[in-house]
C-alpha positions as a printed Julia matrix, in Angstrom:
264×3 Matrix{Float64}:
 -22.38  -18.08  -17.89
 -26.18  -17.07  -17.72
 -26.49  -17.2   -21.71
 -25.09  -20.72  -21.54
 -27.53  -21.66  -19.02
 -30.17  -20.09  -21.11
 -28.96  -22.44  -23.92
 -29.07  -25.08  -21.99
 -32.45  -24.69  -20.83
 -33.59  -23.74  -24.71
 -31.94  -27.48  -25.55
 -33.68  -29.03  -23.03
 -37.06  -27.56  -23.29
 -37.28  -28.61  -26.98
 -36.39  -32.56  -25.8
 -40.17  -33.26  -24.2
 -40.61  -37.02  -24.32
 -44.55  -38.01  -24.45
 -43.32  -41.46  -23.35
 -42.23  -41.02  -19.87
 -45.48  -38.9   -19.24
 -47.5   -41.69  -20.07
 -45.14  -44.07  -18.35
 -45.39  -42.2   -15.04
 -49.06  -41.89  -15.1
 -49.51  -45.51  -16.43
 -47.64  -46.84  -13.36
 -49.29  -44.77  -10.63
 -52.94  -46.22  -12.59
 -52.18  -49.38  -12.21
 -51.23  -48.57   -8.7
 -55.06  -47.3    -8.14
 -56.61  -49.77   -9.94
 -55.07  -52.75   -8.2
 -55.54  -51.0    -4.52
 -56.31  -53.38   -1.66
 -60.36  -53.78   -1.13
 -60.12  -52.32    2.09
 -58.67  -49.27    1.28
 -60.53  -46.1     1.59
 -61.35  -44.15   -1.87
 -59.08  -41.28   -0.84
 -56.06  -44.01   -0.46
 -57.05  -45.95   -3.65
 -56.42  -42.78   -5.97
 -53.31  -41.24   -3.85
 -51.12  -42.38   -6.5
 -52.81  -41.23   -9.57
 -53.08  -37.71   -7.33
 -49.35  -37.72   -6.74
 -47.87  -38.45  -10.33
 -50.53  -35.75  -11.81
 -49.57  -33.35   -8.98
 -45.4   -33.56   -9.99
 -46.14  -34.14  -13.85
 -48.6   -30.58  -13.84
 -47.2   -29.31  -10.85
 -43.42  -28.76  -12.72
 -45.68  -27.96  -16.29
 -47.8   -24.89  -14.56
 -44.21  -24.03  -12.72
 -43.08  -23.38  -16.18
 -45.76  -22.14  -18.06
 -47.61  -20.59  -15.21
 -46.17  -16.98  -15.45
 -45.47  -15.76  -12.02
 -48.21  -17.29  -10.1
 -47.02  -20.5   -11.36
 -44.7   -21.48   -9.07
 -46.53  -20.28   -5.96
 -49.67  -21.88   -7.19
 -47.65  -25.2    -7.19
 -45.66  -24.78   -3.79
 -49.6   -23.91   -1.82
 -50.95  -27.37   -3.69
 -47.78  -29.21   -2.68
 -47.87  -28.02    0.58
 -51.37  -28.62    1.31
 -50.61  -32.22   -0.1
 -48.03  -33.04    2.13
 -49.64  -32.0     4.65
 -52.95  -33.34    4.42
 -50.76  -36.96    4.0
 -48.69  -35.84    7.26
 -51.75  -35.3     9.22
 -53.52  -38.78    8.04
 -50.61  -40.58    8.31
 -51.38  -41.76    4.42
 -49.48  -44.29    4.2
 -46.23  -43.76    5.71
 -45.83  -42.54    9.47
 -45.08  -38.97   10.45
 -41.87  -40.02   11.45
 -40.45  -41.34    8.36
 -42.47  -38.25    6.24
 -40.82  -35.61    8.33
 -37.52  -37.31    8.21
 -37.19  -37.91    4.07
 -38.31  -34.0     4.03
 -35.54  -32.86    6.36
 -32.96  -35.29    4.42
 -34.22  -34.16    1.14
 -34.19  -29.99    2.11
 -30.95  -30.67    3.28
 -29.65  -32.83    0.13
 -31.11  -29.93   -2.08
 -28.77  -27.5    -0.39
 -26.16  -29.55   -0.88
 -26.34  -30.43   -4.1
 -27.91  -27.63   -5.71
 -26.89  -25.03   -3.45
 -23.5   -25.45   -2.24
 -22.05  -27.81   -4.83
 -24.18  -26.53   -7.5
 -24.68  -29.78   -9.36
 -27.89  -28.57  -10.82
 -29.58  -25.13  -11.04
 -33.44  -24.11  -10.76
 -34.83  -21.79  -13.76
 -35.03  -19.04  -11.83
 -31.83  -19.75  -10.14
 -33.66  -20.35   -6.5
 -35.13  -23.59   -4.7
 -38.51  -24.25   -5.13
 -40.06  -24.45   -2.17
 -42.25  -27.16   -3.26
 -38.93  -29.37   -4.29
 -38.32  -30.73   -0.64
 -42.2   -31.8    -0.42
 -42.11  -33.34   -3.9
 -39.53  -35.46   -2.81
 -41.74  -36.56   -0.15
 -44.52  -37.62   -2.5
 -41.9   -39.2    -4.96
 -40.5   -41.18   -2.29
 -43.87  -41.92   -1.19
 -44.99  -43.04   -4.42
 -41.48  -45.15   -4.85
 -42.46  -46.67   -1.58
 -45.87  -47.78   -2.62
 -45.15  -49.22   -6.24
 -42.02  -51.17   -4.88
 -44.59  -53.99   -3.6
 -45.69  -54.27   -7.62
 -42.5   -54.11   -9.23
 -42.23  -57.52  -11.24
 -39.29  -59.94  -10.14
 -38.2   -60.48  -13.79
 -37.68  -56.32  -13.7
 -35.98  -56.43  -10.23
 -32.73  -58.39  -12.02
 -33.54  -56.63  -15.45
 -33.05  -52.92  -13.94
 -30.08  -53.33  -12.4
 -28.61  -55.18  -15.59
 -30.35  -52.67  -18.08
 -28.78  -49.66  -15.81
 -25.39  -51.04  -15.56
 -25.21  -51.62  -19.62
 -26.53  -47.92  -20.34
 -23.91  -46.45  -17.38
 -21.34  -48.25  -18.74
 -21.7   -47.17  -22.55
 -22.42  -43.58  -21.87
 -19.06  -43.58  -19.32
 -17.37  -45.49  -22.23
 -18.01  -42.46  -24.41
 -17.32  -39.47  -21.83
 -20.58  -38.44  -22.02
 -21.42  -38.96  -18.44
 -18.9   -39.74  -15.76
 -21.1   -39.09  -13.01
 -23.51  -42.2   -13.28
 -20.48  -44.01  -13.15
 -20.7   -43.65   -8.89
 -24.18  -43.62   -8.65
 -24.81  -46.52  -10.53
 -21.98  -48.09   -7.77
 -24.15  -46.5    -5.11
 -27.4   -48.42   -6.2
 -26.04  -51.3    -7.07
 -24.3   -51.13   -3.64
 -27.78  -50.61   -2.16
 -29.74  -53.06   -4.24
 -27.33  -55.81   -3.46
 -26.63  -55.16   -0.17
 -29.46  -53.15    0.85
 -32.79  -53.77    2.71
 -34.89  -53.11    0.08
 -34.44  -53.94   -3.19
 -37.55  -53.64   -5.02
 -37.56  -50.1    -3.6
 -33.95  -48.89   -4.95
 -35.1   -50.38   -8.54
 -38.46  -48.82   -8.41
 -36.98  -45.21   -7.34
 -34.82  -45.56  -10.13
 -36.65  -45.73  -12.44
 -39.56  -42.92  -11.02
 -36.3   -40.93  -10.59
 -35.0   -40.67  -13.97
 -38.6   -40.9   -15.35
 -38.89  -37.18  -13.0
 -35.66  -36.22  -14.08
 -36.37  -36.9   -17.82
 -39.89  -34.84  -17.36
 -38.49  -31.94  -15.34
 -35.47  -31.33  -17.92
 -37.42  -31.37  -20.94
 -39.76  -29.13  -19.58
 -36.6   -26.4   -18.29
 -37.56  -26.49  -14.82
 -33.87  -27.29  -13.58
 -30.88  -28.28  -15.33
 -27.75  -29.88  -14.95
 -24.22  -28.9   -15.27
 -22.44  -30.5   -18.45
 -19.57  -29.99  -16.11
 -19.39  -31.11  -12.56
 -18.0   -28.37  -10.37
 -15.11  -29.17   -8.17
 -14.88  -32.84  -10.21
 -14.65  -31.44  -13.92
 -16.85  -35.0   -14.78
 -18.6   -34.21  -17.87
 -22.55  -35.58  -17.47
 -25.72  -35.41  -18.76
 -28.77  -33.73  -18.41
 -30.03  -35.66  -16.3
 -27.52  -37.98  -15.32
 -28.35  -41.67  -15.89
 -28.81  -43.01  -12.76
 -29.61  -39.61  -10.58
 -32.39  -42.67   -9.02
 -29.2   -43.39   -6.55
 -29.64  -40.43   -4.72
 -32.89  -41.77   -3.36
 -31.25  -45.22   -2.27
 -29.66  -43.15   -0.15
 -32.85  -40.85    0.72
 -34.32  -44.43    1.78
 -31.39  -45.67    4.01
 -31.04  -42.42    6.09
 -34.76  -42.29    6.27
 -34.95  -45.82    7.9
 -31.05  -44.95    9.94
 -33.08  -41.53   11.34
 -36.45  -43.55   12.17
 -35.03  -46.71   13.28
 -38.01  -48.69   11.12
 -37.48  -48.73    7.19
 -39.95  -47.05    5.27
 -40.8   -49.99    3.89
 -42.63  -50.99    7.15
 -43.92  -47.87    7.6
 -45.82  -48.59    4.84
 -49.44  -49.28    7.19
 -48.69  -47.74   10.28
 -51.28  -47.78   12.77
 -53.53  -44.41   12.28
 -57.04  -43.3    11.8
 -58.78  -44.3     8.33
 -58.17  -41.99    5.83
 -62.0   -39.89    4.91
């Protein structure tokens, strides 16, 4: 068991894919660039600080030796919090919310089910909190997302789920692409589900190349085959985003400028 999640980890550390790095920073850039005039400079580059924090935060958890990973989970931390205090963004409420949904979801599903496992076969304390700044991220992109893309995801998603089910190479996106198309057709916020899914699997794609988790080729409990990552692992925030808003009573979407002190 432990040599063939060795291998598995070997497989996926020699996959790196340039391309989504870029991606990720491209799209929190743009993000920065095109920041309303009246926002402060510490909410203009936010976004570029996020995507470098998860990109180099999960490369120095790696790499890092063994102050790696504690190196990451103070910066996280201190992230978070610093956001949490300032309100940056997104209101206390709905920040302290996603990070109890997403601790919990991590126990779950890495955990208890054991859908996934960590490198070092623990959870990273900074995982919960990166969720947060994901989300947050998600949250804050969704109002740029194209409208040709917002059709165009969905479509693009669906076509890539349904080939790799069609082969048996990954049963599992087969639900969760039901989930967000569920969400993005029924849902409150569409722009949001699409943008999250594509952050998500642009995450997943970074953090499985690099061997800082991996998924199970077999799903425990379901004996799915899937891939590492699964297509559309993005549904598991369109869920993150309707319990957020079902716990806060306001969407996270409106939480977007709640009233608070300028950020300094």
């Amino acid at each position: 068991m432990r040599e063939s999640m060795q291998n598995t980890y070997t497989l996926a550390a020699n996959t790196k894919n340039p391309v989504v790095y870029l991606y990720f920073l491209y799209l929190a850039w743009e993000s920065t660039i095109q920041a309303t005039p009246h926002a402060t400079p510490a909410m203009r580059s936010l976004p570029i600080i996020i995507a470098l924090t998860i990109l180099l935060g999960l490369a120095l958890d790696q790499f890092g030796g063994r102050a790696g990973q504690p190196l990451v989970v103070l910066w996280v931390a201190g992230l978070f919090g610093w956001m949490f205090w300032k309100q940056a963004g997104m209101s206390r409420t709905a920040m302290l919310a996603c990070l109890v949904i997403a601790t919990l979801g991590e126990c779950v599903l890495a955990l208890a089910w054991r859908l996934y496992d960590y490198r070092m076969g623990n959870l990273p304390l900074f995982v919960p909190p990166g969720h947060v700044l994901l989300f947050w991220l998600g949250v804050h992109l969704a109002e740029r997302l194209p409208a040709a893309l917002l059709v165009r995801i969905p479509l693009l998603a669906g076509l890539a789920s349904g080939c790799s089910i069609a082969f048996g190479h990954d049963i599992l996106s087969g639900p969760l692409f039901a989930i967000y198309l569920a969400c993005w057709r029924f849902g409150p916020a569409p722009r949001l589900y699409s943008t999250m899914f594509v952050l998500a699997l642009a995450m997943e794609l970074w953090g499985t190349a690099l061997g800082n988790w991996a998924w199970r080729g077999t799903i425990p409990l379901l004996g799915w085959p899937a891939t590492n990552p699964p297509l559309a692992a993005g549904a598991f925030y369109c869920v993150l985003d309707l319990l957020v808003e079902a716990l806060t009573g306001r969407g996270s979407r409106t939480a977007l400028h709640p009233a608070a002190e300028p950020l300094r």
